[in-house]
Legacy VTK file of the C-alpha trace (Angstrom):
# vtk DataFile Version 3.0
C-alpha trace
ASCII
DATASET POLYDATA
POINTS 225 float
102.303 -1.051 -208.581
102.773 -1.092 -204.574
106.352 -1.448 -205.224
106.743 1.571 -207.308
104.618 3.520 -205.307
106.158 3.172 -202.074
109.470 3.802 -204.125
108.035 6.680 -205.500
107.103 8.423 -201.712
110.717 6.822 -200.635
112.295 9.604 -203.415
109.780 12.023 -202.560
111.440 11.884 -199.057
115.203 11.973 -199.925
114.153 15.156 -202.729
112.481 16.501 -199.898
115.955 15.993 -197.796
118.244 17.357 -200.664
116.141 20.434 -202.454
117.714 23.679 -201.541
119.818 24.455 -198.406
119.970 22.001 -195.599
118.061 23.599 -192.223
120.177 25.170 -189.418
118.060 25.095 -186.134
119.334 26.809 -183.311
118.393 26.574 -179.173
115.852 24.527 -177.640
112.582 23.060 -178.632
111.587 25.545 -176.106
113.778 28.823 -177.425
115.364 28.364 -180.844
114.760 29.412 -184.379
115.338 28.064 -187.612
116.503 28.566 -190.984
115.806 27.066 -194.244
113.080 25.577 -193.372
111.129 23.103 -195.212
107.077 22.922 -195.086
105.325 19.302 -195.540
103.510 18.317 -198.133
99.251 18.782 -197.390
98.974 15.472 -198.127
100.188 11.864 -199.131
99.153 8.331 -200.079
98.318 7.494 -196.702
98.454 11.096 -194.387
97.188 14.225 -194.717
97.782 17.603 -192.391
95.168 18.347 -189.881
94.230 21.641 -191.250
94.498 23.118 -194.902
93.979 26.684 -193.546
97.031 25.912 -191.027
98.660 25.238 -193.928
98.254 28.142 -195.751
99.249 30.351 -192.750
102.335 28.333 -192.827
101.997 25.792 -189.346
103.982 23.327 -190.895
107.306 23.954 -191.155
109.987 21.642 -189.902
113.674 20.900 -190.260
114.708 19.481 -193.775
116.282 16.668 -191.846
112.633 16.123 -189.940
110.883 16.213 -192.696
113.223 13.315 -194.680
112.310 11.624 -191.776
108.734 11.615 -191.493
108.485 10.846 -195.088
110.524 8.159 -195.440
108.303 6.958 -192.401
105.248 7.378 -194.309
106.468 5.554 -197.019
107.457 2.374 -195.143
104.331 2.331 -193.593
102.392 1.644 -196.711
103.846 -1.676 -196.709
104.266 -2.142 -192.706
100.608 -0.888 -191.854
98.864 -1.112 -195.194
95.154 0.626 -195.032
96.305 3.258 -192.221
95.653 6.573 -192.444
97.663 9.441 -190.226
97.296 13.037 -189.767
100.151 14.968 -189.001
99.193 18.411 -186.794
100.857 21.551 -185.355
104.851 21.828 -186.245
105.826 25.085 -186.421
106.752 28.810 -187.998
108.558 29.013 -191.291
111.768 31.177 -189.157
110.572 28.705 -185.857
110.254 31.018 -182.806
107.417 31.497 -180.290
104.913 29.337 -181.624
100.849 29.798 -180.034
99.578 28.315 -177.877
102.358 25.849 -177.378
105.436 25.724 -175.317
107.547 24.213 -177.526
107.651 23.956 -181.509
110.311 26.824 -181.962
112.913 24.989 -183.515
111.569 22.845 -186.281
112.222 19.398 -184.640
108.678 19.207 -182.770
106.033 17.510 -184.559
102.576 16.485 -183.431
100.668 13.758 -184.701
96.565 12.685 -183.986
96.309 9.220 -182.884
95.452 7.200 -185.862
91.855 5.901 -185.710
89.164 3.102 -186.306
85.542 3.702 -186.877
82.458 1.570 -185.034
82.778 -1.012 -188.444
86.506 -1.453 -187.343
87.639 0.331 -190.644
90.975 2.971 -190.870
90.014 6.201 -190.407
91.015 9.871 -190.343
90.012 11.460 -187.022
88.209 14.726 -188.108
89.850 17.635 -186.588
87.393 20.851 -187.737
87.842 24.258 -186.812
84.981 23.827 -184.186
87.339 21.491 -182.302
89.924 24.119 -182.485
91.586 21.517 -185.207
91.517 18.554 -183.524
92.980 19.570 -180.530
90.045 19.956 -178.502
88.917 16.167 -178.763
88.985 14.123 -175.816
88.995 10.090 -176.128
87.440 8.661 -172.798
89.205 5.625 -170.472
88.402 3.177 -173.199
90.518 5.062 -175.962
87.043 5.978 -177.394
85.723 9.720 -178.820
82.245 9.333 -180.531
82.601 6.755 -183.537
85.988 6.318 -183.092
88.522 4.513 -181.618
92.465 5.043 -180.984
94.639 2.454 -183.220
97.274 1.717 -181.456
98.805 -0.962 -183.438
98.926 1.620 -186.118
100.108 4.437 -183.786
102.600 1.858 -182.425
103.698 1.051 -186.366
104.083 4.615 -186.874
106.638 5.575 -184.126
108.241 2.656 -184.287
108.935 3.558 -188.754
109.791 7.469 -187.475
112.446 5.845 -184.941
114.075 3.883 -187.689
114.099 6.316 -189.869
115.414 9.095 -187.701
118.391 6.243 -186.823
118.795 5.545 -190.391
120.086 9.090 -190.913
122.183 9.422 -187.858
119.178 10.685 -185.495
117.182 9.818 -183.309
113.836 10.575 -181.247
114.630 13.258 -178.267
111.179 12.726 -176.593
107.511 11.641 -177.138
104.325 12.955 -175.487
101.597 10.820 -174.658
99.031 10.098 -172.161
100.062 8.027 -169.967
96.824 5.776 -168.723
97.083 5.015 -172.568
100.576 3.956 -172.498
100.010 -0.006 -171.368
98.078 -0.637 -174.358
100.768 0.648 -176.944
103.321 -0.996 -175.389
101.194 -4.106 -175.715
100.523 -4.087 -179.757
103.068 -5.734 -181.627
105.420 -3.196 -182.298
104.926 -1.800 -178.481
108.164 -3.772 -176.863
110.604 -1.866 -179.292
109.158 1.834 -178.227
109.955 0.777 -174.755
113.135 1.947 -175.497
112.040 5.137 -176.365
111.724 8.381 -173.790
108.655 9.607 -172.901
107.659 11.714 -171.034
106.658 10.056 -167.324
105.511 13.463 -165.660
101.930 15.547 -166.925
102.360 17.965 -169.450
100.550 20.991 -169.133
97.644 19.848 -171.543
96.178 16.034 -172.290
98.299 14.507 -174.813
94.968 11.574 -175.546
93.827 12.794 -178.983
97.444 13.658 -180.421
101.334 12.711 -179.401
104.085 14.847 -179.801
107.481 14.122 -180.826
110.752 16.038 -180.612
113.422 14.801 -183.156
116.990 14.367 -182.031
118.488 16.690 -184.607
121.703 18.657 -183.583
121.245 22.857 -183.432
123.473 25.377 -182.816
123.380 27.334 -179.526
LINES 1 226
225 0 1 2 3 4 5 6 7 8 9 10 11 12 13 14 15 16 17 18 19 20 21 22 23 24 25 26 27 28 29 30 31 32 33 34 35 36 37 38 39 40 41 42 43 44 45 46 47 48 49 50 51 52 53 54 55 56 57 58 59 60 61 62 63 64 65 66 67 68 69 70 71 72 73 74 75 76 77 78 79 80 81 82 83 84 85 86 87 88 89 90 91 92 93 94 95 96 97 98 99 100 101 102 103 104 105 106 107 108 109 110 111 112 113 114 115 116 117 118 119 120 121 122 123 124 125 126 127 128 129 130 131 132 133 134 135 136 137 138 139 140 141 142 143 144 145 146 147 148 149 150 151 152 153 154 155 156 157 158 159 160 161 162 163 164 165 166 167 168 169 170 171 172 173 174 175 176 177 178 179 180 181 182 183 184 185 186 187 188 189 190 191 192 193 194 195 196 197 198 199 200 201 202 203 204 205 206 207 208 209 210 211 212 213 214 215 216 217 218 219 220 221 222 223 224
């Protein structure tokens, strides 16, 4: 039944890849638009989006070619992280463009993701991300990797990039840059998938806003200029 469902969210992904026109992004993650854009699924067997009323006012939109790739990602991780949950957050506009509040997202390869979480029993959870928080984004985890109940995953979060690397390589891609706090970065270099995202760029100066309670990823897709 595992086998067929993981096969089943495997063809989900390569659909998802080969339904309608491919997406042409053009620019910078920082100026571009994009066209033929593809918006991800609400939900899956083991992630969900951050917001359903983001959703319907159309936040998650990404490149067909991102999108393959975060759901073939999803799909290896129910056998490479069984029990974890993810939430996927902000991506951007349908036509990409100037995308509020953020400084980037405009292209369709930008993709932020909330830290995968464990409650106080030690149990996979979903870190709530309520309108009150401004969707998540408002959350702050403390030195110990801590916010309230919860606590960050890292082995999980490590799984994660590590499956979104892979897959991005496994169609001729790759990972342009990842955003993450960097008092935090020790201990996801140090779970078990940690020494393979060494090789991985992220960014070593502050971004203009904490990067504890999410990480943010730009794809390595080509774009027109």
């Amino acid at each position: 039944m595992k086998t067929a469902r993981i096969f089943s969210a495997a063809l989900l992904a390569a659909c998802a890849a080969s339904a309608g026109a491919a997406s042409t992004c053009h620019g910078s993650v920082s100026h571009g638009s994009l066209e033929d854009s593809v918006q991800l699924p609400s939900e899956g067997a083991n992630y969900a989006a951050y917001s359903s009323l983001a959703i319907a006012m159309g936040r998650n939109h990404v490149h067909s070619e991102v999108s393959a790739i975060m759901l073939d990602a999803y799909a290896k991780l129910e056998r490479a992280a069984p029990g974890s949950q993810y939430v996927y957050g902000e991506s951007g506009n349908e036509f990409g463009g100037r995308f509020r509040p953020h400084r980037t997202h405009q292209n369709g390869l930008s993709v932020d993701f909330f830290v995968p979480v464990r409650d106080k029993g030690g149990h996979a959870a979903r870190l709530p991300t309520p309108a009150t928080q401004r969707f998540g984004y408002d959350i702050e985890f403390d030195k110990h990797a801590r916010y309230g109940a919860y606590s960050i995953d890292f082995t999980a979060m490590a799984e994660h990039l590590y499956q979104l690397d892979q897959a991005a390589r496994a169609r001729g891609h790759g990972i342009a840059l990842v955003i993450f706090d960097t008092a935090y970065l020790p201990r996801l270099f140090a779970a078990p998938r940690g020494a393979a995202l060494k090789k991985l760029n992220f960014m070593k100066g502050k971004p203009w806003v904490r990067h504890d309670e999410h990480y943010h990823v730009d794809f390595a897709v080509p774009c027109t200029r």
